[in-house]
N, C-alpha and C positions, 0 to 999 in steps of 0.2 A: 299392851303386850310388853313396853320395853320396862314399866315401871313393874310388872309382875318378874320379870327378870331381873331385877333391880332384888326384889325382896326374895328370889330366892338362891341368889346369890348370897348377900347377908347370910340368910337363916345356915346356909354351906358354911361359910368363912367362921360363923358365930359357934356352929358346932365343933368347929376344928380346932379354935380356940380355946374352946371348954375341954376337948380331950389334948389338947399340948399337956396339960401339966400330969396327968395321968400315963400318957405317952414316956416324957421324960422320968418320972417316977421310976418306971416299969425298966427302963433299960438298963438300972444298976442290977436287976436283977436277972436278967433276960437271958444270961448263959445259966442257970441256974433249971430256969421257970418256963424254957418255951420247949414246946410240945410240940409234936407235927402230926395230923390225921393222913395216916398213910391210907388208900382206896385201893383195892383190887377188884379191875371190870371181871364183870362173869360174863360168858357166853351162856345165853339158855338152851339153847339148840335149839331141836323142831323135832317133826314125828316123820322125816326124810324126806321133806321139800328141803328149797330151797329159802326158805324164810320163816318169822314169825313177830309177834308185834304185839303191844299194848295198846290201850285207848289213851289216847293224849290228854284228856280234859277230865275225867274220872278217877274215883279212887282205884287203883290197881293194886296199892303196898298198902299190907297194913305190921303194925307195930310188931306182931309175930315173926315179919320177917317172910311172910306169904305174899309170893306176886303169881299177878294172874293174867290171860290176857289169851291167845290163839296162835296156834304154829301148823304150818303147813304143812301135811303128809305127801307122800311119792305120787298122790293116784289124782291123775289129771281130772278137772272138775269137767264131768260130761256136756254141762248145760253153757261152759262159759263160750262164748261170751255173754249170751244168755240168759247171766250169773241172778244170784237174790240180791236182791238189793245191796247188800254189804258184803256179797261174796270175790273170790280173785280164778286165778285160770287154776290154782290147785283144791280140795278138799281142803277146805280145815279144820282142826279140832279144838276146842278151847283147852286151856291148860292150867294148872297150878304148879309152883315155882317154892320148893323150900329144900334149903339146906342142899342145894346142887342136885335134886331129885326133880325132874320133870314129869310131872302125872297129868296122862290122857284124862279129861271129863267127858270125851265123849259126845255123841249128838241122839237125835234121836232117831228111832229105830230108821234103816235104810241107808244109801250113798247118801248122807247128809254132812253139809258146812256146819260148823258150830263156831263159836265165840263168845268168849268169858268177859264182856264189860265193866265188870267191877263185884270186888271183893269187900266182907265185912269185919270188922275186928275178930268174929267170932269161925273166918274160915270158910264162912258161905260164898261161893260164886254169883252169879247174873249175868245173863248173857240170852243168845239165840240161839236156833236151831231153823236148819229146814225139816220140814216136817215131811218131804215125799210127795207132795200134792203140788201145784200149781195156779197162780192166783190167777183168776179169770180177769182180771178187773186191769193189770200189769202185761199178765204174759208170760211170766219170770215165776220160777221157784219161791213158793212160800216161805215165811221166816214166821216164828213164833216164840215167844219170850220165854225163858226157862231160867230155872233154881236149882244149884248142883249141890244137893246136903246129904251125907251121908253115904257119898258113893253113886246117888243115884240121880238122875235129870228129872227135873221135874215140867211137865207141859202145862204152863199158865195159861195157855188159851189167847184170847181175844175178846173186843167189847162187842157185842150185838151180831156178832157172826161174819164178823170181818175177817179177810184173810192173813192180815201181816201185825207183828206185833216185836218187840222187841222192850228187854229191860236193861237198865242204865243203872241203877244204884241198889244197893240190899246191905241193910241194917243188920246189928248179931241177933234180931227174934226174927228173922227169916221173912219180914216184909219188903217187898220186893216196890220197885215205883219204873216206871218209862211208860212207854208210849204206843195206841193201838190204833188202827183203821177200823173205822165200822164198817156200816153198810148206807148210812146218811149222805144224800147227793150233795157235794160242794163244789160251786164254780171255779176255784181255785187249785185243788186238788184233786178232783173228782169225786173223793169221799174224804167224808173228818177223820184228823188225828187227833185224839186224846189221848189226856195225860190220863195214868192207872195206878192203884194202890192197891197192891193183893197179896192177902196175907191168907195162911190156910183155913182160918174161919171162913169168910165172907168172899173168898175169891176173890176175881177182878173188878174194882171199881172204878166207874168213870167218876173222875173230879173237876168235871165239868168246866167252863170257861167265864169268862166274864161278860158275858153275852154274845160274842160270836163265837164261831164255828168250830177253831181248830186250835188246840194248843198240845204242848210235847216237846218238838222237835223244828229246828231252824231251818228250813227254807224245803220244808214238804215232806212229803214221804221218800222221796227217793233221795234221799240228803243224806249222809251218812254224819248227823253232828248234833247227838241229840246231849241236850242239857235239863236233865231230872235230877232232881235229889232229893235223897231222904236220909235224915237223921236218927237217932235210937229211940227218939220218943215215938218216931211215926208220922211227922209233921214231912211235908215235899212241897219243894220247889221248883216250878218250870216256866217258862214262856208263853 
């Protein structure tokens, strides 16, 4: 340990060396040539809750200048405490964020939570919805993964007749990747999570495991911490 601190120490001191003389260069010029990135915080607001919020671990912003993510409306969530799995004690809506314009996406039909997961180069949303129904298997209000293109929500469904599904990442051809419950008994979870790739060809596919049971999402179904990705070729990554 001490001699690994030894070397990066070094490798520090060695780099700060290399930039002195570049450093010193730079300061005959520095009333000339330095520049400041001034930032102004925005306030997103909400749809007249009290809050709203991004996913921390997902893409949110893309290069457009489009953020996306869920805001809380006025109208108390009937079912909380209750809630679906990733829901809070208000309604929420997911939302799109540009140029100081906060646009409703919407859920699906019904008093339903929604939430926007992540966003594509191309402006496409992913995220969830309750769908109005109840999972027998939980207890709790269903969640089902959706695609907001066009104006409109799209209902990706589930693998094998599962009730809970949720999406984590979408590319700009509108392939969408996270994660589904089937109906397959697992001693650990009760039933498997799979990882899903669905695109409007072929719907939802399971992409199966490396021989056991469950992959998707970090520490079960009822986890709110899923880590899927999918890139523009179409290629995903998960656990």
């Amino acid at each position: 340990m001490k001699t690994r601190f030894l070397m990066c120490t070094t490798a520090i001191t060695l780099f700060a060396a290399l930039a002195m003389p570049v450093r010193l260069a730079a300061q005959d010029n520095q009333n000339h040539n330095h520049k400041h990135h001034h930032y102004q915080v925005i306030d997103m607001g909400t749809f007249g809750g009290p809050s709203s919020d991004t996913e921390d671990e997902l893409k949110v912003l893309n290069n457009r200048g489009m953020l996306t993510g869920r805001a809380d409306t006025s109208t108390p969530d009937p079912n909380f405490p209750n809630s679906c799995v990733f829901c809070g004690p208000f309604i929420d809506h997911a939302f799109q964020w540009k140029d100081g314009t906060l646009t409703d996406l919407g859920a699906l039909p019904g008093l339903n939570t929604s939430a926007a997961n992540a966003i594509s180069e191309s402006g496409l949303s992913a995220g969830f919805s309750e769908n109005g129904e109840i999972d027998p298997l939980f207890g709790i209000p269903a969640i089902h993964a959706v695609l907001w293109k066009s104006g409109q929500i799209i209902d990706l469904g589930t693998l094998e007749g599962g009730y809970e599904s949720a999406a984590f990442n979408v590319n700009s051809r509108g392939q969408v990747a996270g994660f589904s419950l089937n109906l397959v008994p697992d001693p650990i979870f009760g039933v498997q999570e799979r990882t899903f790739l669905w695109d409007k060809d072929s719907g939802m596919q399971d992409l199966g495991t490396l021989g056991g049971n469950d992959a998707g999402i970090i520490g079960g179904p009822l986890v709110n911490k899923g880590n899927v990705e999918i890139n523009e070729r179409g290629q995903v990554v998960a656990c």
